[in-house]
N, C-alpha and C positions, 0 to 999 in steps of 0.2 A: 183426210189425213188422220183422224180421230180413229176411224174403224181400223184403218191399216195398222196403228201404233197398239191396236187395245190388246192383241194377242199376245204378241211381245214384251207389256208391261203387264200381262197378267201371269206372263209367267217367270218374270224376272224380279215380279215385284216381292218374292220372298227372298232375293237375294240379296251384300253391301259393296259400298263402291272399291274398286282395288285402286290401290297407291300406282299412281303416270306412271312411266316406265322412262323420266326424262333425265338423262342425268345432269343434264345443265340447270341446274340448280344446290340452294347452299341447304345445307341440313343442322338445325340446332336439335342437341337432344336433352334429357332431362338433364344429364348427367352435368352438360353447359351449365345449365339454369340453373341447379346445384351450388354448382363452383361459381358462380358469379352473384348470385343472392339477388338480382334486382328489384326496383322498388314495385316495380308494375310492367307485364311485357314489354309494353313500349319503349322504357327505357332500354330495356335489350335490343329490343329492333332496332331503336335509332343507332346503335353502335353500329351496324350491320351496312355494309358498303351500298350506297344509294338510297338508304333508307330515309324517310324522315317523314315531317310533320305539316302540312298546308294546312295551316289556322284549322286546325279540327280534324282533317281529312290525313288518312295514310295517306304517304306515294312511295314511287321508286324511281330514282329517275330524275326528280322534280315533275314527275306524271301523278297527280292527284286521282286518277283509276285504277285502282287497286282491287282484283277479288280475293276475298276472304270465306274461307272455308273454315267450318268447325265440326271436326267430328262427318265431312261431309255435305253438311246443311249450308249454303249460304248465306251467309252476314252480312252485317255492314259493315264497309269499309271507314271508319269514323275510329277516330282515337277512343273514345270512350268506352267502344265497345270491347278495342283491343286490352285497355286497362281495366276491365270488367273482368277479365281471368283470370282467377290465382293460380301461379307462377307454379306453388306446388302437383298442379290437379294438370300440369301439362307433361304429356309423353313424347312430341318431338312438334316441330315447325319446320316446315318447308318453304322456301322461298323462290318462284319462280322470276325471273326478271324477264322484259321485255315482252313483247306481244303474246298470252297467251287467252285471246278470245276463241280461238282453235280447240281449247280444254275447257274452257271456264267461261265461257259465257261473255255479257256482258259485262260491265267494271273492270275488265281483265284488259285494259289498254298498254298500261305499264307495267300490268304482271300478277301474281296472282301470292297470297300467303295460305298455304293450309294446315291446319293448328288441330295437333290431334292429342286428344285429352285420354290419359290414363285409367289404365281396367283395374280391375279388383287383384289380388296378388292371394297365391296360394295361402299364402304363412299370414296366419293373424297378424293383425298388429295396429294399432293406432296412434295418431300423431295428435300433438295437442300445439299450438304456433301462439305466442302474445308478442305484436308487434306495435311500438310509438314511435311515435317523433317528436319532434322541439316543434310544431307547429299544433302540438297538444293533438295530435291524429294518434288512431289507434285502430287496430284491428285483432281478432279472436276468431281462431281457427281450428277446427278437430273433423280431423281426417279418420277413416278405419275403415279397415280392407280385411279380405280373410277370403278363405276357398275350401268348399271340401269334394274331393272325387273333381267331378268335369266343370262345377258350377263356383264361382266366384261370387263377391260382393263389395262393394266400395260406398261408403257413404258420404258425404262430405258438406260442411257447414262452414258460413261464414257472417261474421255481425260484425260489419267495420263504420268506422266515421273517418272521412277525410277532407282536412281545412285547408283555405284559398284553393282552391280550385280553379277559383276566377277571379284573378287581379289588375282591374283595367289601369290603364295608365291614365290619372285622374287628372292630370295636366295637359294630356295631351292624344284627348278624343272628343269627335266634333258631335257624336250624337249622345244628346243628354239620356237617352232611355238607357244606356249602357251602366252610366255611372252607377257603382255600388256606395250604401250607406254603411254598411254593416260589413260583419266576415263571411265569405262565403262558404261553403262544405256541401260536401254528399257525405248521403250515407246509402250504405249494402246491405242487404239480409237474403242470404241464396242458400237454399239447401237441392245438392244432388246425389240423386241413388241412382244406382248402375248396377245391373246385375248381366254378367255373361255366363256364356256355356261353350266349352271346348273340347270335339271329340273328332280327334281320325280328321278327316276332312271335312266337316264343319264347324263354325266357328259364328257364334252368334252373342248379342246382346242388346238389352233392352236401359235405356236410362230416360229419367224421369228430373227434369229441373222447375226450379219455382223461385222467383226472384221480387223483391221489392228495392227501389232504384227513388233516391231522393238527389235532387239539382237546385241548390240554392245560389241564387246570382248575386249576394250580397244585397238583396235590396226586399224590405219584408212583404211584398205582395207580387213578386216573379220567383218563381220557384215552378218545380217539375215533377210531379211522382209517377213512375212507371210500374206496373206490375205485369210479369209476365208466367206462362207456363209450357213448358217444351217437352214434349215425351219422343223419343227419337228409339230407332229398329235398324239393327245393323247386322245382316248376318254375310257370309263368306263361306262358299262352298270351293274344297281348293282340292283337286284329284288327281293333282302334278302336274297334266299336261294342260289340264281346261280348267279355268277359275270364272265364277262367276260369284257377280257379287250385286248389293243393294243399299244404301241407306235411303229410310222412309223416315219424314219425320211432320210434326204439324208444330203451330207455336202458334200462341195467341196472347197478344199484348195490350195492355191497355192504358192509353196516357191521358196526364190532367195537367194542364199548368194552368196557370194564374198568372194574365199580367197587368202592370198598372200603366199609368199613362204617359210616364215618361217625364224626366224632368227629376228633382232633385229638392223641390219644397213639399210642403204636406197633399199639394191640390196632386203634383204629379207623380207621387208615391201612392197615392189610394188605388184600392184596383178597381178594373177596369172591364177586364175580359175573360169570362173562363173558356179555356182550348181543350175542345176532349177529342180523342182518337182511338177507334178500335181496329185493331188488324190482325188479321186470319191469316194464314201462311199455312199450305202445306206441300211438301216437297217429296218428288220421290225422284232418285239417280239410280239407275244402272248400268251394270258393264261387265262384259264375258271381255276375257282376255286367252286367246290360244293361238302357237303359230306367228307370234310376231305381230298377232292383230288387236286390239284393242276396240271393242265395239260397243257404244256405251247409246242410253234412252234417259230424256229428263222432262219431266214433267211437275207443272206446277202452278199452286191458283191463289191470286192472292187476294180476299174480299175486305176491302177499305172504307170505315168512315171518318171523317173528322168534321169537325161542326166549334163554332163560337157562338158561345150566348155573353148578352148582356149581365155584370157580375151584381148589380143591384138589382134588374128584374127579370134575370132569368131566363130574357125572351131570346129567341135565337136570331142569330145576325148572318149566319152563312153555314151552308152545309155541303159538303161533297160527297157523294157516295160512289165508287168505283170498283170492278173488276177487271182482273187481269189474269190472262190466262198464260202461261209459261211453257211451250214444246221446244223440243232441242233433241237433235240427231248427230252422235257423234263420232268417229272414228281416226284409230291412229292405227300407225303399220311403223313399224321397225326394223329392218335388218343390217345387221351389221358382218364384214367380211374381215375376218382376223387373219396376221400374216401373207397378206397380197405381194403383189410387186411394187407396192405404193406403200406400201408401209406395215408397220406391226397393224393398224385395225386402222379401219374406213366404216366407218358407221352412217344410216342417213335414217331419218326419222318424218314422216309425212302425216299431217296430221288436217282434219278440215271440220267445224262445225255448225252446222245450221240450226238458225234461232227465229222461233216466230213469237211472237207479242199480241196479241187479240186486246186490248180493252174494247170493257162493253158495259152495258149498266152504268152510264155514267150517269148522273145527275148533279146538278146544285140547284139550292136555293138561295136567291139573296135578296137583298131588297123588295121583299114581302113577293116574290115574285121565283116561281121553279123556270128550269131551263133544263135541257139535255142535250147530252153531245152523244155525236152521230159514234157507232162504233169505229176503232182503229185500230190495223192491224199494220205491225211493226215486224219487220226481219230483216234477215242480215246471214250470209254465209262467208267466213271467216278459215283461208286456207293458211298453213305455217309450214316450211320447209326448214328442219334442221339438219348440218352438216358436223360428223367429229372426224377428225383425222388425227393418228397417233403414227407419226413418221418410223420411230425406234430408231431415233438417230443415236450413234456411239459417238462419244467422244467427246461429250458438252459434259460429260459428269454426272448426267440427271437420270432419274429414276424412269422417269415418266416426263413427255413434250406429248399437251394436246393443243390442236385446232378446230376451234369454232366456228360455225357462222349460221345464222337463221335469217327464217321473213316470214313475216308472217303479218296478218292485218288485223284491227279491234273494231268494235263498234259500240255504244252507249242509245240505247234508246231514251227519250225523255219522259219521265217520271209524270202520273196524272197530277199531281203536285205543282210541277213545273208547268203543265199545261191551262190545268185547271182552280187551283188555289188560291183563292184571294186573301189576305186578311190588312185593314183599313184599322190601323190607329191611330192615336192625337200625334202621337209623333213621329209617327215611320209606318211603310204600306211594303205590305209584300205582294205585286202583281204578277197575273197567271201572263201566257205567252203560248194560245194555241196555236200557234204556228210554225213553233220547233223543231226542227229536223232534229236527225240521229244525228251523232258524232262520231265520226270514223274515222279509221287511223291506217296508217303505216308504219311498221318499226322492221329495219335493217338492224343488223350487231353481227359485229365479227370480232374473234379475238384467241388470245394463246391463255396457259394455263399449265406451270410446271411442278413438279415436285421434284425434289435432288436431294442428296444425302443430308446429314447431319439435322434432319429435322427442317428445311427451308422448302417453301412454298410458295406460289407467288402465282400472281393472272392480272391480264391486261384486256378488258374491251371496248371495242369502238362502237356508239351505236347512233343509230339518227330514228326519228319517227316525225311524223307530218299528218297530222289534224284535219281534217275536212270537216266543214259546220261545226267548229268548236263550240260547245257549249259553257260559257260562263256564267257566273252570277254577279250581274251588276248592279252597285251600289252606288244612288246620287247622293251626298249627304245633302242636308237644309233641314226644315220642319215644314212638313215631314220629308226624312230619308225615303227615297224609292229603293228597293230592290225587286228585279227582277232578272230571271237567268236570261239568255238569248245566244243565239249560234254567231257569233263574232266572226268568220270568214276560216281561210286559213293561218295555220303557225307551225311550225317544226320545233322542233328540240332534238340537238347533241350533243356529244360528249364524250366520255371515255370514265371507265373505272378503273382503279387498280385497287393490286391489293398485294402484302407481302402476309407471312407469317414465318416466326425464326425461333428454335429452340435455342436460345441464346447460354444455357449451360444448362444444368441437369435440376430442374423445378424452377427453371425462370424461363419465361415463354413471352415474346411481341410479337403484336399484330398492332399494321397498319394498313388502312385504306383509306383509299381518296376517289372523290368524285366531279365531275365537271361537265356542268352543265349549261350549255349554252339555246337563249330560249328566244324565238322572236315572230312575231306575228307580219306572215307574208302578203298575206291578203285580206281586205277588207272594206266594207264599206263605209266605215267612220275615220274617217284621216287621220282623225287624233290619235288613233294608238297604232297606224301603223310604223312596221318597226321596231314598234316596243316590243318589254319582257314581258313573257306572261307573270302574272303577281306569285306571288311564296313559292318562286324560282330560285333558291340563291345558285350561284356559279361554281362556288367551291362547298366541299361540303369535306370533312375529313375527323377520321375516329385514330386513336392512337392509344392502344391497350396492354399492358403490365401485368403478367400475373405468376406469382412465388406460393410456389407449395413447397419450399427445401424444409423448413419446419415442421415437426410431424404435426399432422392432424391441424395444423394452419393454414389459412389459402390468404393470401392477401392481393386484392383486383385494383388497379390506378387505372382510370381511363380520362381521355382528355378530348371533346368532342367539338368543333369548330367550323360555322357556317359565317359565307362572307354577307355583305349585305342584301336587302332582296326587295322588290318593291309590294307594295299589298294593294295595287289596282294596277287596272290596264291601261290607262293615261301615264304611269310612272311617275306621278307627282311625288316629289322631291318634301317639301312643303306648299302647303297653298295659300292663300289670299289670308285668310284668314290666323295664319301659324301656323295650324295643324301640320305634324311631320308624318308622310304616308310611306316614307320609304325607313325598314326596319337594319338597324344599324348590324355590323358586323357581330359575332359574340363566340367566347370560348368558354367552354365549363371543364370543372376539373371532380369528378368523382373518385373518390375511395372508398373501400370495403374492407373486412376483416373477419372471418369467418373461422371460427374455432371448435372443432368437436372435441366434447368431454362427457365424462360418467358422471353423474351424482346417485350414486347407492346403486350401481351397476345397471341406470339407466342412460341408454344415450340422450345425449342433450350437446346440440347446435346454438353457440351465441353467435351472433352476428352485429357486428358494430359498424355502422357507414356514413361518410360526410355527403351528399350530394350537392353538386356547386360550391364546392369547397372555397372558392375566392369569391361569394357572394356578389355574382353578377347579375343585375335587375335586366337582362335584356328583354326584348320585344319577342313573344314566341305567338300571339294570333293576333286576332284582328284588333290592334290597341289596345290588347292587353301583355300583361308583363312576367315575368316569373319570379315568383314572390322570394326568390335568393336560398339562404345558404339552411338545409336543411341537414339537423342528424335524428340517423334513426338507428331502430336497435330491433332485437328481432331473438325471443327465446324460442326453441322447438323441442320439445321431453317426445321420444318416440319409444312407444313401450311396446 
């Protein structure tokens, strides 16, 4: 397979990847992000129909499988990383919904976001950003861009501190290593340069990032520094009829935490254990697009240590060392037939992608004692069939009437992590699970999608998907708490979204959407959860958004965003023996913004004023922890 793929990638590999060609999906662009000022992407996502948060993890859906693309490169699907991007340095977001393991690999069970960060701009010019809050957070921002002839440049810097972060709910969590003494915060230090070149039909660029990443848990001996470095190669050759393209990228990161031993007096606040991690990543995608075809190659290898020593003497208590090698062959076809006897356009989209997974070099050490596991190879081909139909019906009044429907299947391989991982503390144990299957999916959707005069917009879908070897991560609490992931059997999930939007007079704009999700595990071999909801499911989920620009050079944003209740295990314990309440109560939040461009000495300058959680609501948003209520923040930008 190696020799067959080497010609292909040797010679595609100076090329970047091209934008799907799918149009079922939503598009924010800068211009959004702009007019809405948010505090951190994520806050925008969650506005975003089906969007939201499983204690840490994206979803869509209530599908905690999410792929996330940056700039091309594959991320992590984890909240932090999404809040890790300033807002300013984004060019658009895409949002795919529903199965696309077909395009994107694995993580792509409920859909896929890809986030493409902004180039250098002809016209000089540099941004300088000081934003606070009432929670004594702050961040410092200076952006500067310029171009001359074909070659641009962009540099961008950021040194922020941001406080709670992590607010457990100190009444009402049953594992003592959680409790915080103290306030928690991160803090930021990124600087990235990006230089491109644009001529005729090619289009290239090279950028360079470098991050330092601090995670304080509230407690003075758990804490996390990350440092990482990313140089990523994006060029696009485009000659009207035939485009081909490439992003190559490598990243290497390195983590430290410190944790103590859990517990809440001096014995189980001193530390305990230092955790270090190195990981290697490098990535290369391509894809020619000609003819209605989409032909894409990906390849990637990712070399993992992580190891625990003893934090008094040093000595080491567990190691794991892994590789993973990454191949994927991908293809999509598109044709659509306009003005049929079936309507204004019939479109159908086929799409199939095959994924192979090699680990190899595995090793650990533990108990004075090495071990190795045999290699394992992991694949999965993953077909998607989409359908649009545009009738051109007269007489309904509308612009535009489209019909949806797809299917397509996902798959998740499990992590050497999840296989092979151990880590043994006083108070909680995180156990490996070599026996893992993949998790693989199904997802049906079908739905409409209008646009009609006066500004009115609107869409309705139906969708179902169904789990095979679902893989969750179970938690026993006691002393010590177990966690360890395991493939739970089957469960499905369905529901429907909608969505409206309405130009309600001339600079006053609503949108509304709702979600509903219904979640239940069909099969199984622990009786106790079957039936049940899978956990950080909630059923309803709904966004309801306000925004006035009739004022000149004022935007003002009210959003009001509301999830019903949701359980946070797979038993659906309500509360338990002990008190402990497992299931996360209903909550609504009510956001506002205020965003005003003005001169000072014939500079432009952006104030921004905003409440978030304006009625200071302490709901439950991860795993027993809280949201620490009602913040304002403010936000100067001088752009000279």
């Amino acid at each position: 397979m190696v020799r067959l793929l080497a010609v292909p990638l040797a010679i595609l590999l100076l090329c970047p990847r091209l934008a799907y060609a799918d149009d079922n999906k939503e598009v924010i662009t800068c211009e959004d992000i702009v007019k809405g000022k948010p505090a951190t992407l994520m806050e925008l996502l969650k506005k975003r129909v089906g969007v939201g948060d499983s204690a840490g993890a994206l979803t869509l859906r209530g599908i905690p499988n999410v792929a996330v693309y940056i700039n091309g490169f594959p991320a992590s699907g984890v909240v932090t990383v999404i809040e890790g991007i300033k807002p300013e340095d984004v060019e658009q977001i895409e949002i795919y919904r529903g199965a696309a393991s077909a395009r994107f690999g694995a993580d792509a069970l409920g859909g896929a976001i890809v986030i493409t960060t902004r180039k250098g701009n002809q016209k000089f010019g540099l941004d300088l950003i000081q934003g606070y809050n009432s929670f004594d957070s702050r961040y410092t921002r200076a952006i500067a861009s310029g171009g001359l002839g074909e070659y641009n440049l962009r540099l961008s810097l950021e040194d922020s501190r941001t406080n709670k972060i992590y607010n457990i709910d100190k009444d009402n969590c049953p594992f003592s290593y959680l409790l915080p003494v103290e306030e928690s915060y991160s803090t930021k230090r990124e600087g990235e340069l990006k230089t491109g070149y644009k001529n005729g039909w090619l289009d290239a660029g090279l950028s360079l990032d470098y991050r330092e990443d601090t995670y304080h848990w509230g407690r003075p001996n758990y804490y996390r520094e990350d440092t990482g470095f990313s140089p990523e190669l994006l060029v696009n050759i485009n000659t009207g009829g035939f485009k081909l393209s490439t992003t190559c990228g490598y990243q290497k990161k390195n983590i430290e935490l410190i944790r103590d031993k859990g517990g809440v007096d001096e014995e189980g606040l001193s530390p305990y254990m230092k955790i270090m991690g190195d990981y290697d990543t490098a990535n290369a995608e391509m894809q020619a697009e000609i003819a209605g075809f989409n032909l894409g190659l990906v390849y990637g290898m990712d070399d993992e240590v992580q190891l625990q020593k003893d934090y008094s003497t040093d000595q080491l208590i567990f190691k794991l060392k892994d590789k993973i090698e990454r191949m994927a062959v991908f293809a999509v076809y598109s044709i659509s037939f306009p003005q049929t006897r079936l309507g204004k356009e019939v479109s159908l989209e086929l799409s199939g992608r095959y994924d192979r997974y090699r680990y190899y070099n595995i090793s650990m050490y533990s108990a004075d004692a090495y071990s190795s596991g045999e290699p394992i190879i992991k694949e999965s081909f993953n077909p998607k069939l989409a359908l649009k139909w545009v009738p051109g019906w007269n007489g309904w009044g509308s612009e535009a009437v489209a019909f949806k429907a797809s299917a397509g299947t996902g798959f998740i391989p499990p992590s050497p992590a999840d296989l092979y991982y151990k880590e043994i503390g006083e108070t909680y144990q995180y156990l490996p699970n070599p026996d893992l299957k993949p998790e693989r999916s199904l997802t049906l959707d079908a739905g409409v999608e209008g646009v009609f005069p006066q500004g009115f917009k609107t869409g309705l879908t139906f969708y179902y998907t169904r789990w095979f070897d679902k893989m969750e991560s179970i938690t026993t609490p006691g002393t010590p708490s177990i966690t360890q992931t395991q493939n739970i059997g089957e469960s499905e999930s369905k529901g429907l979204e909608a969505s409206l939007d309405k130009e309600i007079m001339e600079g006053l704009n609503a949108a509304l959407n709702y979600t509903l999700t219904l979640t239940r595990i069909t099969q199984s071999a622990d009786s106790t959860i079957l039936d049940h909801e899978l956990p950080h499911s909630p059923r309803h989920r709904l966004n309801f958004m306000l925004s006035y620009v009739g004022i000149k050079d004022l935007t003002v944003n009210t959003s009001l965003r509301y999830e019903s209740s949701q359980f946070t295990d797979l038993k659906n314990i309500v509360r338990d023996e002990e008190g402990y309440k497992w299931e996360k109560d209903g909550y609504y939040v009510v956001d506002i913004s205020l965003v005003k461009k003005l001169k000072f000495m014939d500079i432009p300058l952006d104030l921004t004023l905003a409440v978030d959680n304006l009625l200071d609501e302490h709901y439950q948003k991860g795993f027993f922890q809280r949201d620490p209520g009602r913040v304002i923040r403010g936000e100067v930008a001088l752009r000279f």
